[in-house]
C-alpha positions as CSV (number, residue, x, y, z in Angstrom):
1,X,138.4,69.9,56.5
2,X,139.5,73.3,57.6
3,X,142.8,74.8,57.0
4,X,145.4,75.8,59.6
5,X,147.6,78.7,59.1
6,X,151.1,78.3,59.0
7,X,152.5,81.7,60.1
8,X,155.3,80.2,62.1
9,X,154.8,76.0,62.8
10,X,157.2,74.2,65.0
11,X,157.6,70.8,63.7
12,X,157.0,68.3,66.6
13,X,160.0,66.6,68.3
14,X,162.4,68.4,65.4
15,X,163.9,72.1,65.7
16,X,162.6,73.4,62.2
17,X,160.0,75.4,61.4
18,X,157.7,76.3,59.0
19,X,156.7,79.8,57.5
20,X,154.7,81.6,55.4
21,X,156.2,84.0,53.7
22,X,156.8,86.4,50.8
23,X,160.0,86.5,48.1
24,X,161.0,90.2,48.0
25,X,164.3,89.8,45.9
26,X,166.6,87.4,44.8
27,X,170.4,87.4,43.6
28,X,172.7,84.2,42.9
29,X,170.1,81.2,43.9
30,X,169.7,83.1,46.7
31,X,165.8,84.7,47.6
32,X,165.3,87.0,50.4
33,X,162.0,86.9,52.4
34,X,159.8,89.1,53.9
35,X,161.3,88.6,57.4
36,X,164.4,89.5,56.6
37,X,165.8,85.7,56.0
38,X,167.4,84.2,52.4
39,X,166.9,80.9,51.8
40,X,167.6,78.5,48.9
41,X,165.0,76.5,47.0
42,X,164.3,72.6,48.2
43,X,165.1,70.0,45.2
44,X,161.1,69.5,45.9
45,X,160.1,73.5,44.7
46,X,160.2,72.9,40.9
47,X,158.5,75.6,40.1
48,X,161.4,78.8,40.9
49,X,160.7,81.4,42.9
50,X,159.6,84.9,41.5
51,X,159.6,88.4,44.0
52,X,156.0,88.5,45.7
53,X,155.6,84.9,45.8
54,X,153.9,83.5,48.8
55,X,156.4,80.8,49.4
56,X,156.2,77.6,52.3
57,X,159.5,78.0,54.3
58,X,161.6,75.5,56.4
59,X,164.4,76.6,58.8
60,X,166.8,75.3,61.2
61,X,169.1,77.7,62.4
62,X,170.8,79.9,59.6
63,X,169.5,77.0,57.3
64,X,166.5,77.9,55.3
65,X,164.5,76.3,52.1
66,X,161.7,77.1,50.0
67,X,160.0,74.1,50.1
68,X,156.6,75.3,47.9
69,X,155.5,78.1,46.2
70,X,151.8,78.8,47.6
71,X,150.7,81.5,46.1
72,X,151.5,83.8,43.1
73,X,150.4,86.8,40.9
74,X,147.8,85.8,38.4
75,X,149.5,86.1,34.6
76,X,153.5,86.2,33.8
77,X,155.2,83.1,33.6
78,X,156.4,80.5,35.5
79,X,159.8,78.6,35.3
80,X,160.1,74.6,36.2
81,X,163.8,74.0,37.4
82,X,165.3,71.8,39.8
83,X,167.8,73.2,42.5
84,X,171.0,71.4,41.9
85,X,170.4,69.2,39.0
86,X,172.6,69.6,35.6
87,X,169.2,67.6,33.5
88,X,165.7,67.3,33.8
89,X,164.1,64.1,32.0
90,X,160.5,63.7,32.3
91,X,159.9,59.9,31.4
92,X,156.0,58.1,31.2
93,X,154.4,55.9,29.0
94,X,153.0,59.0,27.0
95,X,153.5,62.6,27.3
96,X,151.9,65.3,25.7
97,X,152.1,69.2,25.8
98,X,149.4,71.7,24.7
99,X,149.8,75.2,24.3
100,X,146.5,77.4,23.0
101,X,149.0,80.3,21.3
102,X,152.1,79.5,20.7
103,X,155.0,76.7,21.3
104,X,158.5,77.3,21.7
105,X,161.4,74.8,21.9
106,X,164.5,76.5,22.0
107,X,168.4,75.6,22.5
108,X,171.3,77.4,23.0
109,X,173.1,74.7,21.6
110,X,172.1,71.5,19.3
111,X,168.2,70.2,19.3
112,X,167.5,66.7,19.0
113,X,164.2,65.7,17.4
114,X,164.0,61.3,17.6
115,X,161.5,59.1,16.8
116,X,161.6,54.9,16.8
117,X,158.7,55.0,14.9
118,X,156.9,57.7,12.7
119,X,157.2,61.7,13.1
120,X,154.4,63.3,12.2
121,X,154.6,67.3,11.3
122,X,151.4,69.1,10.3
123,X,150.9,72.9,10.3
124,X,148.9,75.4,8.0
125,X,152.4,77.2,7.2
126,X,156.2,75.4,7.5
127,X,159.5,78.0,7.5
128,X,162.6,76.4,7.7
129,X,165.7,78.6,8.3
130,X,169.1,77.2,7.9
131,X,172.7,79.3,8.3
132,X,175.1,76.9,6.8
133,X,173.6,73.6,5.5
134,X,170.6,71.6,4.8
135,X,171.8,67.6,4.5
136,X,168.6,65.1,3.9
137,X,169.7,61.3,4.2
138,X,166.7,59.1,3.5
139,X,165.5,56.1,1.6
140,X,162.7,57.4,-0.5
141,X,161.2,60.8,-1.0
142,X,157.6,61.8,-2.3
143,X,157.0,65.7,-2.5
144,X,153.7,66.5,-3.6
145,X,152.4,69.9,-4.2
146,X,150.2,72.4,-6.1
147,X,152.9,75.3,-7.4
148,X,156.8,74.1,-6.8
149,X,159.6,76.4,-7.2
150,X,163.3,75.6,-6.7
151,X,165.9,78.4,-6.8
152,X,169.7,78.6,-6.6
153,X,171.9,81.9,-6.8
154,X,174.9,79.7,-8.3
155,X,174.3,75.9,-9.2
156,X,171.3,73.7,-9.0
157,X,171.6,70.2,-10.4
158,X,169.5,67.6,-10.6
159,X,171.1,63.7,-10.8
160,X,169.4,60.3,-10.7
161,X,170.3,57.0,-12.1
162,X,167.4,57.4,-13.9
163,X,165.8,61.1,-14.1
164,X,161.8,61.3,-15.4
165,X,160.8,65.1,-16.2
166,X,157.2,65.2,-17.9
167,X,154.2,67.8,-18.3
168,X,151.0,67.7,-19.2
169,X,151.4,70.8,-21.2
170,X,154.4,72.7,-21.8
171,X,157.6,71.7,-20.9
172,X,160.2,74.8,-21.4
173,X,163.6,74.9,-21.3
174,X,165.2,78.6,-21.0
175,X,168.9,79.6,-21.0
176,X,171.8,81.6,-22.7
177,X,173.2,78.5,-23.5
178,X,171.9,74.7,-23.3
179,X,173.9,71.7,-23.8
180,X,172.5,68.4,-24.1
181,X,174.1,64.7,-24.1
């Protein structure tokens, strides 16, 4: 199947037209093309414009909308938005997302992690960072590791109905003053 060129396509029995052509700027959701028209990205582009982009164009009149990117610069990035919308969902029976260096999910607001069933974290290192305050709710909870430390500039206190503390070897007990009972 050979390709046809779309330089400048007239679409049968309608008065748009197709174009390919490059994004030289942009400003405000607008993007300027290569001959000399701007034009507004179609619900359809998800992927957003960049300058240089070979772009798929439709026009009617004054009217026109990037319809497709077709080409861009190997490297850089590349933005998924679409034109209009307040939300993107992406819904299916499974999803999954791979990156081979590094994954970022990021908020300017609140994050919401959910799971029905079981959430499963695993890395080689785990940094959690919190301004204000760290609440845990939850029915059971087994920690299990090789060297634990706890530390609190003012108060730490431990309570339980019913509190265990055992060693195997020494058990020490170090303070300027301990009360007991």
């Amino acid at each position: 199947m050979n390709a046809i060129p779309v330089a400048s396509l007239a679409l049968p029995g309608h008065s748009r037209h197709l174009a390919e052509v490059r994004v030289t700027a942009s400003a405000d959701g607008l993007y300027h093309l290569s001959d000399g028209r701007a034009a507004r990205p179609a619900v359809s582009c998800l992927v957003r414009p960049a300058v240089g982009d070979l772009a798929l164009v439709t026009s009617e009149g004054e009217e026109a909308y990037i319809l497709h990117i077709l080409a861009r610069e190997p490297g850089g990035s590349a933005t998924l938005e679409v034109p209009g919308a307040d939300e993107m969902r992406v819904e299916q029976h499974r999803i999954s997302l791979l990156a081979r260096e590094e994954l970022a999910l990021r908020s300017l607001r609140d994050l919401e992690l959910a799971a029905l069933g079981t959430l499963n974290q695993n890395a080689t290192n785990q940094f959690v960072c919190v301004a204000q305050a760290l609440i845990e709710t939850l029915n059971q909870h087994v920690s299990r590791s090789r060297f634990c430390s706890q530390e609190a500039s003012d108060l730490l206190t431990v309570h339980g109905g019913q509190t265990l503390m055992s060693a195997d070897h020494d058990f020490r007990v170090d303070a300027e003053r301990i009360c007991m009972g």
